[in-house]
LUMKE-507271 format. One record per residue (C-alpha): residue in three letters; chain; x, y, z. Coordinates in steps of 0.02 Angstrom, whole numbers. Example, Ala and Ser with C-alpha at 12.3 -4.5 7.8 and 13.67 -1.06 7.14 Angstrom:
BEGIN
<aa:ALA&ch:A&xx:615&yy:-225&zz:390>
<aa:SER&ch:A&xx:684&yy:-53&zz:357>
REM end
This chain:
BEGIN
<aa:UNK&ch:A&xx:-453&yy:-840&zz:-700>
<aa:UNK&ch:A&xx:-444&yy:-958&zz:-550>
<aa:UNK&ch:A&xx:-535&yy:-910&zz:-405>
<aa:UNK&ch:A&xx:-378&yy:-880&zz:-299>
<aa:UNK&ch:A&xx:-327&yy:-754&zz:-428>
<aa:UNK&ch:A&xx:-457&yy:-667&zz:-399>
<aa:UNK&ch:A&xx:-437&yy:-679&zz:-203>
<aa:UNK&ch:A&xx:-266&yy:-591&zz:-216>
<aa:UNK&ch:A&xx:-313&yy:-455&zz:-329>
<aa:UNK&ch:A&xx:-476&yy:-417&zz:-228>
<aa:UNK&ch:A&xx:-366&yy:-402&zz:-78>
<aa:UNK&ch:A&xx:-243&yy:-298&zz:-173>
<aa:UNK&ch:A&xx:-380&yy:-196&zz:-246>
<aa:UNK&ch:A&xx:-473&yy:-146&zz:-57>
<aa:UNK&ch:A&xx:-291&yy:-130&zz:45>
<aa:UNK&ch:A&xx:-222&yy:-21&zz:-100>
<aa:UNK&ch:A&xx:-401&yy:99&zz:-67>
<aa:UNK&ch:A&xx:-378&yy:77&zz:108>
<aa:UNK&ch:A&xx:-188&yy:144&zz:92>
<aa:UNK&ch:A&xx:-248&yy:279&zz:-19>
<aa:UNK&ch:A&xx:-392&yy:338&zz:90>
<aa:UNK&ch:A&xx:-325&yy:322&zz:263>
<aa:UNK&ch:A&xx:-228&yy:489&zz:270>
<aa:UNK&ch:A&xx:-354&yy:595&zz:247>
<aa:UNK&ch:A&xx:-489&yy:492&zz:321>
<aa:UNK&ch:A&xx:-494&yy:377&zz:481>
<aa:UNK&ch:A&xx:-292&yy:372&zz:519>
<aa:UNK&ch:A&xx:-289&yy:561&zz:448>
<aa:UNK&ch:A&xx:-143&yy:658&zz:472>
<aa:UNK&ch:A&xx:-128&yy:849&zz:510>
<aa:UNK&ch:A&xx:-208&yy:981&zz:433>
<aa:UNK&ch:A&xx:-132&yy:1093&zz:301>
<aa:UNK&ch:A&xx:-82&yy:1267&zz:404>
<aa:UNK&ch:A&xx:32&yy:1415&zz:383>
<aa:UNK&ch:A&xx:173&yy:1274&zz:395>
<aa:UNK&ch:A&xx:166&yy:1118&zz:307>
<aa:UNK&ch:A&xx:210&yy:960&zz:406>
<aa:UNK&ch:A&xx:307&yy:808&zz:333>
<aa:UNK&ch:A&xx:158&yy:700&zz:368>
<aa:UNK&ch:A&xx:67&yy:807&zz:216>
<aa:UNK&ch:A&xx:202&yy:735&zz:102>
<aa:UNK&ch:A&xx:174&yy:569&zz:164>
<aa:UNK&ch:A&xx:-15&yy:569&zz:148>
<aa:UNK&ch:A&xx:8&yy:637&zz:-42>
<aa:UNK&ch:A&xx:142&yy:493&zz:-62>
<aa:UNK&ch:A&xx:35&yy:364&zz:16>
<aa:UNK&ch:A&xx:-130&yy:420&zz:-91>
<aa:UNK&ch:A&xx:-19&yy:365&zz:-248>
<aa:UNK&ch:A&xx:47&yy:229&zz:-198>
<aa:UNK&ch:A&xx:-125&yy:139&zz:-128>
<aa:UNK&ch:A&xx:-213&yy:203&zz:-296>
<aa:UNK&ch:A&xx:-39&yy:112&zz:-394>
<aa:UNK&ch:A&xx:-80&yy:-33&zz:-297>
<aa:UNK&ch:A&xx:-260&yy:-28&zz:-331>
<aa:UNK&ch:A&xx:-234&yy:-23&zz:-502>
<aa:UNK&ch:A&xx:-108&yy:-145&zz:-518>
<aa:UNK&ch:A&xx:-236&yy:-281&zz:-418>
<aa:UNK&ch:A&xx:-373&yy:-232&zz:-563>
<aa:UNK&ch:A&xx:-253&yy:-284&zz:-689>
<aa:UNK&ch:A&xx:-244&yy:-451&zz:-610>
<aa:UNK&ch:A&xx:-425&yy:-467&zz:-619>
<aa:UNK&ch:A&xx:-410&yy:-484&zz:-806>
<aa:UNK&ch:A&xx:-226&yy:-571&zz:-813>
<aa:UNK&ch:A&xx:-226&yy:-747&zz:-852>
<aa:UNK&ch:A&xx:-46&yy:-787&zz:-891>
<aa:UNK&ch:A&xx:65&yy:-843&zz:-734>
<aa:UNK&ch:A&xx:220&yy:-745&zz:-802>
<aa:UNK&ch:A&xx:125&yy:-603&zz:-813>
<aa:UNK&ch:A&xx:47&yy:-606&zz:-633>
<aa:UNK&ch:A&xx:220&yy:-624&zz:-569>
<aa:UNK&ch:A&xx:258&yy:-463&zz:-663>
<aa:UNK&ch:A&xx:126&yy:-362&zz:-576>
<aa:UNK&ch:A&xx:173&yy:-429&zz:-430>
<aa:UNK&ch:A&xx:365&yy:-372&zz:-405>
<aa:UNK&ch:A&xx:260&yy:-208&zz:-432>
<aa:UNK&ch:A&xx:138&yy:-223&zz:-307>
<aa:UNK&ch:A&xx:290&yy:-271&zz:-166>
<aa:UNK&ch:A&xx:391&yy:-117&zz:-241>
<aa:UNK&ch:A&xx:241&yy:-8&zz:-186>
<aa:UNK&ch:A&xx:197&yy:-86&zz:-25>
<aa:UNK&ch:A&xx:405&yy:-61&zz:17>
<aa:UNK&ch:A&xx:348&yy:125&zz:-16>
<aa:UNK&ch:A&xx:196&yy:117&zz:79>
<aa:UNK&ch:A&xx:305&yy:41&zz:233>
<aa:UNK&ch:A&xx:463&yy:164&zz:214>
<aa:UNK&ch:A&xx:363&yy:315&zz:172>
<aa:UNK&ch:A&xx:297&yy:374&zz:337>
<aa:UNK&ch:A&xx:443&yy:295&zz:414>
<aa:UNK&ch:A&xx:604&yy:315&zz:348>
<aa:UNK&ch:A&xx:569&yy:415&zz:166>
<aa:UNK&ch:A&xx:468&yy:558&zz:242>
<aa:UNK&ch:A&xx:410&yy:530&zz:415>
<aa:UNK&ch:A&xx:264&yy:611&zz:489>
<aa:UNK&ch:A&xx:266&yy:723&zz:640>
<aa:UNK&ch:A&xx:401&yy:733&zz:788>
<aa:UNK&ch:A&xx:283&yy:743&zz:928>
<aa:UNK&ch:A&xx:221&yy:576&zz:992>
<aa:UNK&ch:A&xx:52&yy:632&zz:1041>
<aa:UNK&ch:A&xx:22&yy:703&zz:870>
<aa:UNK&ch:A&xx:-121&yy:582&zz:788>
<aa:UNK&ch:A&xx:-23&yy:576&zz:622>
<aa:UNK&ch:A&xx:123&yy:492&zz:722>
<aa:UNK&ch:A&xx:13&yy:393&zz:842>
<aa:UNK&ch:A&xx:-101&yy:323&zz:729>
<aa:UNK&ch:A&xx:-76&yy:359&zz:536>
<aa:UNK&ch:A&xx:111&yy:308&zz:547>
<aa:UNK&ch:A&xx:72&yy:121&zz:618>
<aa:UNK&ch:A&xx:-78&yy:85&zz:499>
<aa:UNK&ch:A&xx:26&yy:125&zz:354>
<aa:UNK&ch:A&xx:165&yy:20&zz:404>
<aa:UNK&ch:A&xx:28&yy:-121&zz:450>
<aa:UNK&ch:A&xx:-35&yy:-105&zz:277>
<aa:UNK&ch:A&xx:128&yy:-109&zz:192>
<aa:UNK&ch:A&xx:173&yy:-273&zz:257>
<aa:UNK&ch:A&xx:18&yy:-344&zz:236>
<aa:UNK&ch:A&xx:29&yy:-307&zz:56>
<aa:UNK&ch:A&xx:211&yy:-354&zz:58>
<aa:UNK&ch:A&xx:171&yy:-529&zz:135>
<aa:UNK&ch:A&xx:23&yy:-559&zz:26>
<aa:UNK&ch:A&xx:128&yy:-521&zz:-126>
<aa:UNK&ch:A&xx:263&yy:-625&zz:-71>
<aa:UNK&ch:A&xx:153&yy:-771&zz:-32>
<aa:UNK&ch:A&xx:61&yy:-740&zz:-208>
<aa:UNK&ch:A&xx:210&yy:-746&zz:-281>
<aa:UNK&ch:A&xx:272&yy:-921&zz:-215>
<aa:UNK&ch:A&xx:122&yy:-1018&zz:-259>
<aa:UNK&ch:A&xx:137&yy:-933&zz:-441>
<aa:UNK&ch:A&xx:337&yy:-958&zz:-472>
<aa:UNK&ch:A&xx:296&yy:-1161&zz:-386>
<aa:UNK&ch:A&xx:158&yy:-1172&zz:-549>
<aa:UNK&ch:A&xx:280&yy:-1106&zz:-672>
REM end
């Protein structure tokens, strides 16, 4: 495997932890009461997709074909659109502004969706260019 390779699905491999963690660690989002909130949904959402990602960026640790990088790729930038729509469009989080699941949990999620997004997309080019 070439060394960039490996660059990509390292990166892949800690942002999709990071996505999977962050709700329920350092951007957590509100705690489970009588009532549950839509940013509960949206942590549970994002803890699958980062772990999806994750996974998917292991699998490129041991992929060597070009084609088959590609492959994993469309489905690494059809989870990041998830992690970027989720708390956003999908499910939301919280109404209330001051809320720390709306002030910071939403905007590190959608950082970290785009991230992905652009890495993938940049991955992507430099693998379709070799094909």
């Amino acid at each position: 495997m070439k060394k960039s390779n490996l660059i990509f699905a390292f990166f892949f491999v800690l942002l999709g932890l990071l996505t999977a963690i962050a709700p329920y660690s350092f951007a957590h989002v509100c705690e489970h009461g009588e009532k549950i909130m839509k940013c509960f949904w949206t942590a549970r959402i994002e803890l699958f997709l980062g772990l999806s990602i994750a996974i998917l960026g292991l699998v490129k640790v041991f992929a060597r074909d070009n084609g088959f990088q590609l492959g994993l790729n469309i489905g690494i930038i059809l989870n990041a659109a998830g992690v970027f729509l989720t708390p956003t469009v999908l499910i939301g989080v919280c109404a209330m502004k001051k809320m720390h699941c709306h002030a910071v949990a939403q905007p590190v999620l959608v950082v970290f969706g785009i991230l992905i997004l652009v890495v993938s997309l940049i991955q992507s080019v430099i693998l379709w260019k070799k094909r």
